[in-house]
N, CA and C of each residue as an Amber inpcrd file, in Angstrom:
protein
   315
  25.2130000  27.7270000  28.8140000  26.2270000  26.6990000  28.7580000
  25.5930000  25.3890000  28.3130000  26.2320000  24.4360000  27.5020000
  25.8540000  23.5170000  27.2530000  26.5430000  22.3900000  27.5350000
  25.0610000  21.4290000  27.5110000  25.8040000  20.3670000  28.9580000
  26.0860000  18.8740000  28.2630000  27.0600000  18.2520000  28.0970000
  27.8850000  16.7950000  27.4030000  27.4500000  15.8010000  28.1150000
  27.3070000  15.0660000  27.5490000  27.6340000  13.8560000  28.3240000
  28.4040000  12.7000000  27.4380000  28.6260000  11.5570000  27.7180000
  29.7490000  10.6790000  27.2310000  28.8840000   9.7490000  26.5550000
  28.7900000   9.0790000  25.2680000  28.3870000   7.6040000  24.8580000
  29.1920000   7.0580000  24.1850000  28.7640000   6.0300000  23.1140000
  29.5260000   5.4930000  22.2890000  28.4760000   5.0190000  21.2790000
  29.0510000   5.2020000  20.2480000  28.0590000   5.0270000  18.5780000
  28.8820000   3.9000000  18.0350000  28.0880000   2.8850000  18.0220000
  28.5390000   1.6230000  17.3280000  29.5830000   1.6220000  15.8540000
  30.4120000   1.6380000  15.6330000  30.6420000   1.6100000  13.9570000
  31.5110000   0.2330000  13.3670000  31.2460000  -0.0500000  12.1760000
  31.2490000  -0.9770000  11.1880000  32.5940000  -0.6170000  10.7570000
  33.9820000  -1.9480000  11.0450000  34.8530000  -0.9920000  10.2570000
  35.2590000  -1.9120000   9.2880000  36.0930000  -1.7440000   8.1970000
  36.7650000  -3.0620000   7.0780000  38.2380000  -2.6490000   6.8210000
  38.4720000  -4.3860000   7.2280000  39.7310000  -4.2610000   7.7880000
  40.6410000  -4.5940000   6.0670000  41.5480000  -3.6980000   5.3910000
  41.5490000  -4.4740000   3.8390000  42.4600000  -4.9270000   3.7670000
  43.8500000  -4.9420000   4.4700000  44.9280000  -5.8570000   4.5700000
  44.3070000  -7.4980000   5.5630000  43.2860000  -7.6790000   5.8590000
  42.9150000  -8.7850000   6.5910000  41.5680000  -9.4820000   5.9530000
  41.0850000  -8.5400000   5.0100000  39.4820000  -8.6050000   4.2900000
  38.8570000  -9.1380000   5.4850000  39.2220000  -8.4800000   7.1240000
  37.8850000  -8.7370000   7.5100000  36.8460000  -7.5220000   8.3260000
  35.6170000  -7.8150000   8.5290000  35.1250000  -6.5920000   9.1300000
  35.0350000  -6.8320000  10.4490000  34.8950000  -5.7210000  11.5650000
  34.9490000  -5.3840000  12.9150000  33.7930000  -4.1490000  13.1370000
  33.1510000  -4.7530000  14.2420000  32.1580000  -3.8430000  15.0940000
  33.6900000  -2.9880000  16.1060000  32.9420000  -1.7420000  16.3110000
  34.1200000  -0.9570000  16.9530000  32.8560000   0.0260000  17.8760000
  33.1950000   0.2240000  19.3480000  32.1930000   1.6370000  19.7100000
  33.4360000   2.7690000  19.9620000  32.8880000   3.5950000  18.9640000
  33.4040000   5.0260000  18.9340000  32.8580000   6.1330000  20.1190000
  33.5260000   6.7450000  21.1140000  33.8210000   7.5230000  22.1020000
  33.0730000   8.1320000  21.2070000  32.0010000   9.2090000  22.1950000
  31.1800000  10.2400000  21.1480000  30.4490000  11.3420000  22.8700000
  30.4110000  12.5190000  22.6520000  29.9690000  13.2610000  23.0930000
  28.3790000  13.5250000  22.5780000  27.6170000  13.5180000  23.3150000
  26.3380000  14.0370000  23.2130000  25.7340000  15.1230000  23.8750000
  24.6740000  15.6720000  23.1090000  24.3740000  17.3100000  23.8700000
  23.4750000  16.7880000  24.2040000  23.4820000  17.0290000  26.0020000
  21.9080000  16.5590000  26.5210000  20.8150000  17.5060000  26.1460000
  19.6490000  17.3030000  25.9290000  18.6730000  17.5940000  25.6140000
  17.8400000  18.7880000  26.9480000  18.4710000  18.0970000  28.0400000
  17.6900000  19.0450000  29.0470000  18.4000000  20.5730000  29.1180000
  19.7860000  20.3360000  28.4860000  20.5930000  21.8800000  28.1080000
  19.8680000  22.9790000  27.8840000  19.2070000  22.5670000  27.2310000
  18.4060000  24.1300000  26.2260000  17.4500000  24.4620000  27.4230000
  17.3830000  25.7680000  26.9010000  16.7560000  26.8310000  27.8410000
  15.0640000  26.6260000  27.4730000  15.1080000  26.7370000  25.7360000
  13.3780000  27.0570000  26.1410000  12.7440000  25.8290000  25.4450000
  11.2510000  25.3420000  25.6450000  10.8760000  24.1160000  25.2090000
  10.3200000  24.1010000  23.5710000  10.2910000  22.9220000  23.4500000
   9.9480000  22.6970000  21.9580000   8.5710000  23.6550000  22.0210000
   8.3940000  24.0190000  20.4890000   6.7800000  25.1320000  20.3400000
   6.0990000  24.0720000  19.9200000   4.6740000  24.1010000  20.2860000
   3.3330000  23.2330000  20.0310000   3.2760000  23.7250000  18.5160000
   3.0550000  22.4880000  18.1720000   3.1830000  23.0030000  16.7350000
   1.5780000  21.9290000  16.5880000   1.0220000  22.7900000  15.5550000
  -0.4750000  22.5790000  15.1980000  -0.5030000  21.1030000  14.6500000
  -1.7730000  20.3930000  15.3950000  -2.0900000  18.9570000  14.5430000
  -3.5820000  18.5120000  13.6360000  -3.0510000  17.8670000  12.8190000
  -4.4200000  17.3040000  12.4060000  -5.6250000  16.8550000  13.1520000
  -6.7610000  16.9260000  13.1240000  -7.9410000  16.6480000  13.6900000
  -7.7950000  15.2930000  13.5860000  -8.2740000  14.4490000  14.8680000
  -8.2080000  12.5900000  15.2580000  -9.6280000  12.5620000  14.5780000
 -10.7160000  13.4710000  14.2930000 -12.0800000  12.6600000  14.2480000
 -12.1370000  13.0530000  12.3590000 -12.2380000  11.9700000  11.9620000
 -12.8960000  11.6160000  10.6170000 -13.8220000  12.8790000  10.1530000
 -12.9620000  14.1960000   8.8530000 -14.2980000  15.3430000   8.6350000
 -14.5860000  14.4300000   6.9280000 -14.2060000  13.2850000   6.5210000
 -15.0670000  13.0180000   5.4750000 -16.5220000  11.9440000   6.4360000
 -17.7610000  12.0590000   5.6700000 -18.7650000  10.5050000   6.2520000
 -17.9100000   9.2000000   6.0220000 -18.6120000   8.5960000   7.1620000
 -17.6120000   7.2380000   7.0330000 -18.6210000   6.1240000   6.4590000
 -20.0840000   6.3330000   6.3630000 -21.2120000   5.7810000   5.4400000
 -20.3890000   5.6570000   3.9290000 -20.6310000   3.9020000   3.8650000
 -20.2400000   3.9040000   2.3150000 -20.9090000   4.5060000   1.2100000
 -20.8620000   4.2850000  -0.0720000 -21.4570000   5.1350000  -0.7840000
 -23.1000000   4.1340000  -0.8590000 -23.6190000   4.9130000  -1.8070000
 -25.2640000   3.6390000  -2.3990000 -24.6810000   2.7590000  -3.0730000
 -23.7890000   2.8770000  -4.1260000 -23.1050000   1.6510000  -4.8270000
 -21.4030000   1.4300000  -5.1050000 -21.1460000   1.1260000  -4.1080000
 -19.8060000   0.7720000  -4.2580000 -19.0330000   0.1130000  -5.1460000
 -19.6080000  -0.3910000  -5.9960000 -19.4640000  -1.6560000  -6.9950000
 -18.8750000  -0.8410000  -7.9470000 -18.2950000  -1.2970000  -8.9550000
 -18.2630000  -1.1860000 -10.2820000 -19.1990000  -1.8330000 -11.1490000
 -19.3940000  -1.6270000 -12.2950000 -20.3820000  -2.2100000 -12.9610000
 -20.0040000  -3.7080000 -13.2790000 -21.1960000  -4.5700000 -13.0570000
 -20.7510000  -5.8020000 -13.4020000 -20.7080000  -6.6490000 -11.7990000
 -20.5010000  -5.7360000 -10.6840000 -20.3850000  -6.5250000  -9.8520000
 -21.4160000  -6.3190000  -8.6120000 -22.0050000  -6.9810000  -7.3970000
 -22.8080000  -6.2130000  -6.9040000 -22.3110000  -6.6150000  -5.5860000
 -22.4840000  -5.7920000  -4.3440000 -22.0230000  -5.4050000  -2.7520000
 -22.7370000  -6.8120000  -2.0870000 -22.3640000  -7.5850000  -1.7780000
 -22.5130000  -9.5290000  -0.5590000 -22.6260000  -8.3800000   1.0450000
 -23.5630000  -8.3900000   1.5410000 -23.4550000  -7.7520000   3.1760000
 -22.9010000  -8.9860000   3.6420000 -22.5420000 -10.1280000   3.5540000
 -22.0510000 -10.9940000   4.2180000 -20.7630000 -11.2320000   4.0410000
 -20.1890000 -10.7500000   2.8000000 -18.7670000 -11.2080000   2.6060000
 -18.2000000  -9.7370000   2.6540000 -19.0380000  -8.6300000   2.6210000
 -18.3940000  -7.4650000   3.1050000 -17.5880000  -6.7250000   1.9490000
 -17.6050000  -7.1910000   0.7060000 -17.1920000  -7.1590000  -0.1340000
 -17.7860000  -6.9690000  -1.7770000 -17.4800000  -6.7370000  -2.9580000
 -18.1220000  -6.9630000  -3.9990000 -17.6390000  -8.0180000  -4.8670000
 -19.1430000  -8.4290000  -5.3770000 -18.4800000  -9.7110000  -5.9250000
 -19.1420000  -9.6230000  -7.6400000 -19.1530000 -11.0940000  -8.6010000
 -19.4130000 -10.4350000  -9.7500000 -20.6790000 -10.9770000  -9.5540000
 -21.8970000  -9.8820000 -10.3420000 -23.5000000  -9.8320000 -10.6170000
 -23.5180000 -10.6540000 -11.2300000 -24.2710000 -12.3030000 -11.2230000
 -24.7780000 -13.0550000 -12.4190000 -25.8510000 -12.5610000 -13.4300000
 -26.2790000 -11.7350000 -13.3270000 -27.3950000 -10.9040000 -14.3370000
 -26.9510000  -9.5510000 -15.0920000 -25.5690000  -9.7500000 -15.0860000
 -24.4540000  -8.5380000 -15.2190000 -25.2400000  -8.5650000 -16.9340000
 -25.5600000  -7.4200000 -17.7100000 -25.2920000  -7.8150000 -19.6050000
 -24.4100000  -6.7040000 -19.9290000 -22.9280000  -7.4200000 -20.0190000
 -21.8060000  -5.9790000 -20.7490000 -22.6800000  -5.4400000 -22.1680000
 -22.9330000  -4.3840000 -21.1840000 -23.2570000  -3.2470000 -22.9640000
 -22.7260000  -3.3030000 -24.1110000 -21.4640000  -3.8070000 -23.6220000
 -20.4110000  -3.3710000 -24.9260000 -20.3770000  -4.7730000 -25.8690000
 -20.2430000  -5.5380000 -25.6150000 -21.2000000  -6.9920000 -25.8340000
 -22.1810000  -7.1510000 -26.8350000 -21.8720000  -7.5010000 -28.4350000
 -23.3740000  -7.1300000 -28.8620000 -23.8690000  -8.7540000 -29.3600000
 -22.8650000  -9.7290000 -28.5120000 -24.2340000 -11.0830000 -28.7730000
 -24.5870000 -11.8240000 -27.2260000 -24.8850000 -10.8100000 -26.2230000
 -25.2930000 -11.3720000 -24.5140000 -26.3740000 -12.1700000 -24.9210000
 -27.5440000 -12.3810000 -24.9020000 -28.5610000 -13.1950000 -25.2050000
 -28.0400000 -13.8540000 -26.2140000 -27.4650000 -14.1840000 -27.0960000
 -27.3300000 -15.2600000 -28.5020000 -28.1600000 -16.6230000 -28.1170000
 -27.1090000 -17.3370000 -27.2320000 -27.2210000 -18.4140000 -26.6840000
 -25.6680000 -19.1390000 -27.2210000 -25.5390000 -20.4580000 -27.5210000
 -24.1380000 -20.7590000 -29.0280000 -23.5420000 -21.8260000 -28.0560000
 -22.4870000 -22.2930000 -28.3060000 -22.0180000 -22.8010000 -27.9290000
 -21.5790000 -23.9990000 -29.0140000 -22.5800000 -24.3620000 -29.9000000
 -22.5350000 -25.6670000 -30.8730000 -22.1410000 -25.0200000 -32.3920000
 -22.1140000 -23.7110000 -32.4680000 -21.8190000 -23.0360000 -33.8120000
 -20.3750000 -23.6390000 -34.0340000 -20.7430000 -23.8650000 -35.4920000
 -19.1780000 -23.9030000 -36.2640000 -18.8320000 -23.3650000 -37.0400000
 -17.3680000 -23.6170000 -37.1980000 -17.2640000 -21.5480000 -37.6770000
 -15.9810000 -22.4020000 -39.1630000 -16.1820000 -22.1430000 -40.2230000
 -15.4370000 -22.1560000 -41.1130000 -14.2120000 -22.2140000 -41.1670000
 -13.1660000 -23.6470000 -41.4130000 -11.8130000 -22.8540000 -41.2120000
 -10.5820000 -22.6280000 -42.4090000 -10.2030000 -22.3350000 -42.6540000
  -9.5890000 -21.7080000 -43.7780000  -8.9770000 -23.0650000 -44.6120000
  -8.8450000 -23.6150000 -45.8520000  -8.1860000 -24.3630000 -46.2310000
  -9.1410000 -25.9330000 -46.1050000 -10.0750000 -25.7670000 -45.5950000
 -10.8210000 -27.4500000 -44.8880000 -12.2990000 -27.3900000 -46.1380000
 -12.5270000 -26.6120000 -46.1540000 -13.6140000 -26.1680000 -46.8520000
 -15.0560000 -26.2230000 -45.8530000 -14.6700000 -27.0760000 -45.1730000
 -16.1400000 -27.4330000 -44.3940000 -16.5820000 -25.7090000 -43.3960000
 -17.9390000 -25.4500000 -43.5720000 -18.7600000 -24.1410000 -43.1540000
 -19.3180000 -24.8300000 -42.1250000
């Protein structure tokens, strides 16, 4: 046998001859929970303890940047030279560069 008990479930209603809305609690039957005969089945869980290492790696960084133990974080390498880069050493800054129509080189 199953066993009732009495609540009420809030509902939202809209009123359209008045355009207005109303909270209403709706009469509602509920199946108590202690009704049932047999108990919920243990159902299998994930392991609480960490199976990857929790040791960071040797270089966490991406290239270009290197691991601060103080800021806990990576930040960018000042001695970084992008490979891909083919004037890192030049030096420049004072070069002038030709501009179309001026004539001046």
């Amino acid at each position: 046998m199953t066993t009732y008990y009495k609540g009420n479930n809030i509902g939202l209603s809209y009123d359209a001859a008045a355009g207005t809305w109303s909270f209403n609690n709706t009469p509602q039957d509920f199946i108590d929970p202690n009704a049932f005969s047999t108990p919920d089945p243990k159902f299998p869980t994930a392991p609480t303890t960490p199976t990857t290492p929790t040791e960071p790696e040797q270089d966490p960084c991406p290239p270009g940047y290197v691991y601060d133990e103080t800021l806990k974080q990576c930040v960018p390498d000042p001695n970084y030279q992008n490979p891909f880069r083919q004037d890192n050493n030049q030096g420049g800054g004072n070069e002038q560069t030709s501009q179309p129509g001026t004539g001046v080189a």
